[in-house]
KELUM-442735 format. One record per residue (C-alpha): x, z negated, y negated. Coordinates in nm, 4 decimals. Each point is the difference from the previous one (the first is absolute). Example, Ala and Ser with C-alpha at 12.3 -4.5 7.8 and 13.67 -1.06 7.14 Angstrom:
<u:1.2300, w:-0.7800, v:0.4500>
<u:0.1370, w:0.0660, v:-0.3440>
// end
This chain:
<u:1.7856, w:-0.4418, v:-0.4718>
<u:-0.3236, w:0.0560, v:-0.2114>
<u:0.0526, w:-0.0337, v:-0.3769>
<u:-0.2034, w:-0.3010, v:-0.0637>
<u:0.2177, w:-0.1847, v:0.2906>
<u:0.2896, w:0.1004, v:-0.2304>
<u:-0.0820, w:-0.1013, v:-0.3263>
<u:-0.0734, w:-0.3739, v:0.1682>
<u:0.3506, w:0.0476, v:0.1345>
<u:0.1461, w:0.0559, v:-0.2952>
<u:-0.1888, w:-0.2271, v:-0.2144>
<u:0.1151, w:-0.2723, v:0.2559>
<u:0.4228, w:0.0894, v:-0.0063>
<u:-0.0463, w:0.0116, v:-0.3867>
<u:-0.1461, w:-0.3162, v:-0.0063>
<u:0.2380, w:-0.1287, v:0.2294>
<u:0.2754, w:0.1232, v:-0.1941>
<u:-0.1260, w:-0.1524, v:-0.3390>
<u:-0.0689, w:-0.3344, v:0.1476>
<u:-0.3960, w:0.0210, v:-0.0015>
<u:-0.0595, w:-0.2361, v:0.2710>
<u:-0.3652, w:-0.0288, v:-0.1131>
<u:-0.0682, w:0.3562, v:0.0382>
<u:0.2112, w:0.0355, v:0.3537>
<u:-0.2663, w:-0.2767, v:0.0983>
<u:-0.3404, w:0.2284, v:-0.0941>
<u:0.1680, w:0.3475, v:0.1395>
<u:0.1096, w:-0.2010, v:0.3616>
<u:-0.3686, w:-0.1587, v:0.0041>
<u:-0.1359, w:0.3500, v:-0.0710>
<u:0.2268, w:0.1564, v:0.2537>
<u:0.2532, w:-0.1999, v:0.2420>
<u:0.1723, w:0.3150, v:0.1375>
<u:0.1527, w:0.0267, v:-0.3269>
<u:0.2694, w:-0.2522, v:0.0407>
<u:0.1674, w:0.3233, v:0.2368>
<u:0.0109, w:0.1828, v:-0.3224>
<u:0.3578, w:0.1804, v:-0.0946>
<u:0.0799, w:0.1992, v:-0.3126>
<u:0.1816, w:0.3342, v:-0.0391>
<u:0.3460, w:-0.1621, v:0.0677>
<u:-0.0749, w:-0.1755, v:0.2856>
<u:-0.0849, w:-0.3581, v:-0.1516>
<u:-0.2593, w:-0.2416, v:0.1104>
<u:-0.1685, w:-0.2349, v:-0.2475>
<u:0.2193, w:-0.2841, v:0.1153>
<u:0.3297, w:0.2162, v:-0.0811>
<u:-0.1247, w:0.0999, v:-0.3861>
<u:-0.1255, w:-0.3752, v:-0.0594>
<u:0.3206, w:-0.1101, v:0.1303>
<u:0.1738, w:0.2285, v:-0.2227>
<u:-0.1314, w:-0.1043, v:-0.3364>
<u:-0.0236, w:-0.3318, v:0.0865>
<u:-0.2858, w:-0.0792, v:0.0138>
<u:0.0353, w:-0.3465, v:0.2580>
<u:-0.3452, w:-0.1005, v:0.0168>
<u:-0.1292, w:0.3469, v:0.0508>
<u:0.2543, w:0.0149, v:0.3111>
<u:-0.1026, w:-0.3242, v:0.1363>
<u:-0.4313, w:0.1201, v:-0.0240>
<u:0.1505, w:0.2788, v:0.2251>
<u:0.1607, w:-0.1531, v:0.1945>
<u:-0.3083, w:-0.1864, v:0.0716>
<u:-0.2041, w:0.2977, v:0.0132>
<u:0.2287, w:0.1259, v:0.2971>
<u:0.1713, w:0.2980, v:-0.1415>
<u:0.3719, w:0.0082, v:0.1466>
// end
């Protein structure tokens, strides 16, 4: 995975994590296969929004496909 592909990946579990449903948006538009994204432990955007709470983050992914 190329550096630049990584920084988009984890700009997009950090924003998922924090809620930033806004910026998920403008990183998916920019890049769709980004919703396959997983961190360091294994967890997929929908698990860290989940995990803070963050319900209308989980719903936008949801949407957006990411299982």
């Amino acid at each position: 995975m190329d550096s630049g592909y990584q920084e988009l990946s984890n700009q997009f579990l950090q924003a998922a994590k924090l809620g930033k449903s806004r910026a998920i948006s403008a990183l998916i538009k920019f890049d769709r296969t980004l919703i396959d994204s997983i961190d360091q432990n294994n967890s997929n955007a929908l698990m860290l929004a989940a995990g803070n709470g963050h319900v209308n983050t989980v719903e936008l992914l949801i949407r957006l496909g990411v299982k």
